[in-house]
C-alpha positions in Angstrom: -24.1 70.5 169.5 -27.6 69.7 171.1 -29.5 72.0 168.8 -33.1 70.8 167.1 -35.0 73.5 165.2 -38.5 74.8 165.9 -41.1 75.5 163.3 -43.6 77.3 164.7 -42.3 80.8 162.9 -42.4 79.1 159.6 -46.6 78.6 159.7 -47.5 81.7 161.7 -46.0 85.2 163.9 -45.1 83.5 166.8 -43.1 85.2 170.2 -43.4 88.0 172.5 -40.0 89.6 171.0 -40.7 88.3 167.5 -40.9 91.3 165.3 -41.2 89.3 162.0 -44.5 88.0 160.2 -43.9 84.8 159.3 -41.2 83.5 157.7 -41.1 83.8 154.2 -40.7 80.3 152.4 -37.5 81.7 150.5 -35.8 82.1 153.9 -36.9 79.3 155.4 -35.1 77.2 152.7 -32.3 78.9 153.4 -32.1 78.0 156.8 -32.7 74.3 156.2 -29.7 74.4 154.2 -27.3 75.8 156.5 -29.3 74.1 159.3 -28.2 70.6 157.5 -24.8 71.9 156.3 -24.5 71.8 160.2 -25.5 68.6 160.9 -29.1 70.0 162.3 -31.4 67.7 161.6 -34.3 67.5 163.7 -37.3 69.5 163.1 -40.2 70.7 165.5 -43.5 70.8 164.3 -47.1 70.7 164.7 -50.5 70.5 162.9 -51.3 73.7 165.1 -48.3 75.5 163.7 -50.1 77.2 160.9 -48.9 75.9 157.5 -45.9 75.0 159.0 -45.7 71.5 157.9 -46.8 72.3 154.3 -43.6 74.7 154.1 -41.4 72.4 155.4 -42.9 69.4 153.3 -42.4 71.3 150.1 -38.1 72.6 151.2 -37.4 69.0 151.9 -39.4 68.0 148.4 -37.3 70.3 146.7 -34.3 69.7 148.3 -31.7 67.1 147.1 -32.4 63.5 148.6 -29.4 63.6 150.6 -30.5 65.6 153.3 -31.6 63.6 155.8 -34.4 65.0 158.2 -35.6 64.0 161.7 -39.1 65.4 162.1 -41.3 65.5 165.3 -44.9 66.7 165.2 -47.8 66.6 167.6 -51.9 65.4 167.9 -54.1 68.1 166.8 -56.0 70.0 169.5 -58.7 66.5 170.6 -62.4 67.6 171.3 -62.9 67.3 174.9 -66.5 66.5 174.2 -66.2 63.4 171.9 -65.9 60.0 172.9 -62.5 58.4 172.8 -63.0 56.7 169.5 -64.0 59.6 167.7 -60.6 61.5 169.6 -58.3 58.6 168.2 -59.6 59.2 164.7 -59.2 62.6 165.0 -55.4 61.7 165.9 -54.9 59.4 163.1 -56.6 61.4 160.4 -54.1 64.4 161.9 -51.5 62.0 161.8 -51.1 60.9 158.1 -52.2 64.2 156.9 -48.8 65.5 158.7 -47.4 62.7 156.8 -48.4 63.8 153.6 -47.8 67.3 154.2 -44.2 66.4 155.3 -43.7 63.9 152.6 -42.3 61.1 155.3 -42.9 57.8 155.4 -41.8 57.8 159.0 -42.0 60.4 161.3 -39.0 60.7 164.0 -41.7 61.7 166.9 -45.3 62.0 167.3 -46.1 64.1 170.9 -49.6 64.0 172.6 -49.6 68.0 172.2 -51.8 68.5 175.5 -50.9 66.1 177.9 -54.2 66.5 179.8 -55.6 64.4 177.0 -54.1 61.0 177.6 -55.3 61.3 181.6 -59.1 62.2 180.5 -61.6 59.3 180.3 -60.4 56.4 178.0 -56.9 58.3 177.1 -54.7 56.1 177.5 -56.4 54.8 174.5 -55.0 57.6 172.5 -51.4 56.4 173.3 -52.2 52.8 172.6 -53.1 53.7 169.3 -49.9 55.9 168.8 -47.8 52.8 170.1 -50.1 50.6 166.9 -48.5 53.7 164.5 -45.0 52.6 166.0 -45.0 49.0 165.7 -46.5 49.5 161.7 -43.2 51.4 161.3 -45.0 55.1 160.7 -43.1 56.5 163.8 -40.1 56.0 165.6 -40.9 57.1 168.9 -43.6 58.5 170.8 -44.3 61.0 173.6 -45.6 63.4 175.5 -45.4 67.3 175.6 -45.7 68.3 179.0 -45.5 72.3 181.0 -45.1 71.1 184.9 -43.2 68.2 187.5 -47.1 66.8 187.8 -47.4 65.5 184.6 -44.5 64.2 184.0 -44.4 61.8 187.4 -48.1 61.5 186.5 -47.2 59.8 183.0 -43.7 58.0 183.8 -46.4 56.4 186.3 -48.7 55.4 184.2 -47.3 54.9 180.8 -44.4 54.3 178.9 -43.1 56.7 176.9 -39.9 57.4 174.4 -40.0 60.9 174.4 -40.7 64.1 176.0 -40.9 68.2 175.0 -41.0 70.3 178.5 -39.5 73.4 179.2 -36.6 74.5 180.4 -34.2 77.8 180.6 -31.8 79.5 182.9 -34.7 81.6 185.1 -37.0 78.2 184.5 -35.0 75.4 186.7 -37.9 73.6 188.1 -37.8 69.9 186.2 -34.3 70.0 187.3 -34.4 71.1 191.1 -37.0 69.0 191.1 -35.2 66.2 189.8 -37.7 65.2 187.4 -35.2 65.1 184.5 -33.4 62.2 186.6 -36.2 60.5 186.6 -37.0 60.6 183.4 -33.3 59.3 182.0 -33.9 56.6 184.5 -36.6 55.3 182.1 -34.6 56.1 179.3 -36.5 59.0 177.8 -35.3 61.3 175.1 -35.5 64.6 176.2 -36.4 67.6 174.1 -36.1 71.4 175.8 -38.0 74.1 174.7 -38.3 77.6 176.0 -34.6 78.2 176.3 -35.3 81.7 175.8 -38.3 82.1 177.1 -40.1 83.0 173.6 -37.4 85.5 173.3 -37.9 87.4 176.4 -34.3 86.6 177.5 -32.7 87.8 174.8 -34.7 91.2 174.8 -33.3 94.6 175.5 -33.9 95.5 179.1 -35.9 98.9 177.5 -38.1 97.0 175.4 -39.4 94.1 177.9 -43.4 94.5 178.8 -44.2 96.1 181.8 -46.0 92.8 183.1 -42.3 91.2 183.4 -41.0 93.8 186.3 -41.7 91.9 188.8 -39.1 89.6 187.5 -36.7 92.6 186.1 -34.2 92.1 188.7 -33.5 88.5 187.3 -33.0 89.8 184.2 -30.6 92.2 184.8 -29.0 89.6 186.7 -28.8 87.9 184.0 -27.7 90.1 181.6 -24.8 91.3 184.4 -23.5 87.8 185.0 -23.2 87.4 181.4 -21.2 90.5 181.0 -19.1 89.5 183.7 -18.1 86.0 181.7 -17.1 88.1 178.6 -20.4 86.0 176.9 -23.5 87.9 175.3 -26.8 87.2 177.0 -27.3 84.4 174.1 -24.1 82.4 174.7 -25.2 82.1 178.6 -28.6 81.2 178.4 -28.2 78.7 175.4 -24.7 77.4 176.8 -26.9 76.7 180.0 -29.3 74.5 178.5 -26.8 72.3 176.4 -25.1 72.1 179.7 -27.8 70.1 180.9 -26.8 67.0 181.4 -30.1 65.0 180.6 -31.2 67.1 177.9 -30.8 65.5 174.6 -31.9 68.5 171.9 -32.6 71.7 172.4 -35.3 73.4 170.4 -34.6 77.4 169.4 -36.8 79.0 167.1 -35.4 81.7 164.2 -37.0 83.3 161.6 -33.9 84.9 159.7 -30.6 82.6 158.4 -28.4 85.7 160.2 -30.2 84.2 163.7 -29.4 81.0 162.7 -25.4 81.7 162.6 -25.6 83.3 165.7 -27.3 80.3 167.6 -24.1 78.1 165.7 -21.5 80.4 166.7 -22.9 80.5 170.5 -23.7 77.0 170.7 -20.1 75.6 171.5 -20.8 77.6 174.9 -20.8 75.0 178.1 -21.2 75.7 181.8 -21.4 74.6 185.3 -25.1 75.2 185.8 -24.8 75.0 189.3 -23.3 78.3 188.8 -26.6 80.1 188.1 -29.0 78.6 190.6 -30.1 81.7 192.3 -31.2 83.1 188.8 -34.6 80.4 189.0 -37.7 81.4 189.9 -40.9 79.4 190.6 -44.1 81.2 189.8 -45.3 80.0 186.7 -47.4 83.5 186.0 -44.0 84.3 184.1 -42.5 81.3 183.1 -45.9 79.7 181.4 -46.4 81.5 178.2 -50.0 80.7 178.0 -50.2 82.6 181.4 -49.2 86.1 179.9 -52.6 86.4 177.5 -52.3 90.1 175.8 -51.1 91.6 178.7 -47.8 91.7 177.3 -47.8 93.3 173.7 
């Protein structure tokens, strides 16, 4: 089981078919229980995640010493308008205040949250300095979160890198048509895929879905058809086809109720030939980007 758990409901409401507020810290702490019972044990976080990082500091506080956590956060959200000194200390005040929120000594990942950052003026300082963090023993490996094929053969050209977040689900196939997954096992990166369900948009009755997704209705019904046709709920496909992946290493899915969590367990020993569902991508990022949908679809 490839599955990592993200945060980001835990600090803040968070999802276009999220109907929850956030997550209460009672609730949380009970799915980092069952989450570790199940040998889950890397969390997604980020300074820009609410208080996300304060709730999941005080669970693993409180929690028995025995439960062992794997935790990757991000760099805060760098002034574009300072000078590259002042945006490293920015990343290293960020960084061991994540530290002490978490309560970790060392930190599993540390991302560069927007990778634009590192190809601005000076930014491959901002790595350098994560890469000092590394080698004093504060983090194990760092990274990059990345949204398109660009930056990714932009930074596997330019710097050297442990680890990567992108996105990835059965209508969002592009890193893998385009073969950009390959590459990056070829330089032996660990590769984290979020957006398996598309911030829940998958997974959402047909009825409910935002009029600014029927362009793309049809693949969803496809979807939800070929599913049907497999004897396998929407969930089981689309998860089953990102731990099918051969290069991916975790995949990240978000819940904000323990019942969620048992149902991601009980789909997740779901595997497929991916190859299968090809003609289900689609290439226009207006959809597939999250940060391209604004208000337009509440």
């Amino acid at each position: 089981m490839k599955i990592a758990l993200g945060t980001v409901q835990y600090g803040m409401r968070y999802g276009v078919s999220n109907k929850f507020d956030q997550v209460r810290i009672s609730e949380v702490g009970k799915i980092l229980k069952y989450a570790n019972r199940k040998h889950i044990r890397l969390l997604d976080t980020a300074p820009s995640y609410g208080n996300s990082e304060d709730v999941i500091g005080k669970i693993i506080h409180n929690q028995s010493r025995d439960k062992y956590w794997e935790v990757v956060t991000k760099t805060p959200h760098l002034d574009s308008g300072a000078t590259i000194n002042e945006r490293i200390d920015q990343l290293l005040k960020s960084f061991e205040l994540s530290q002490e929120k978490l309560g970790q000594k060392e930190i599993y990942g540390l991302l560069i949250h927007n990778c634009d950052d590192i190809f601005s003026s000076g930014g491959y300082k901002l790595l350098q300095a994560m890469e000092q963090l590394k080698q004093n023993g504060a983090i194990k490996k760092i990274g990059v979160s990345i949204y398109d094929s660009n930056q990714i053969d932009r930074v596997l050209d330019n710097y050297p890198i442990d680890l990567v977040q992108l996105p990835v689900n059965i209508l969002d196939q592009r890193l893998l048509d385009g073969g950009q997954l390959k590459r990056l096992k070829k330089y032996n990166v660990e590769i984290h895929a979020r957006s398996i369900f598309l911030q829940g948009l998958l997974l959402m009755p047909l009825k409910t879905i935002p009029s600014w997704f029927f362009p793309i209705r049809g693949k969803l019904e496809e979807l939800r058809a070929r599913a049907k046709k497999l004897n396998m709920n929407v969930l089981q496909l689309t998860l089953g086809f990102a731990q099918s992946i051969h290069e991916i290493d975790k995949v990240i899915v978000g819940v904000s109720t323990l019942d969620q969590l048992h149902e991601i367990v009980n789909a997740a020993s779901v595997y497929i030939n991916i190859e299968e569902f090809s003609d289900l991508s689609i290439n226009d990022s207006t959809y597939l980007n999250p940060s391209n949908w604004g208000n337009r679809v509440v």
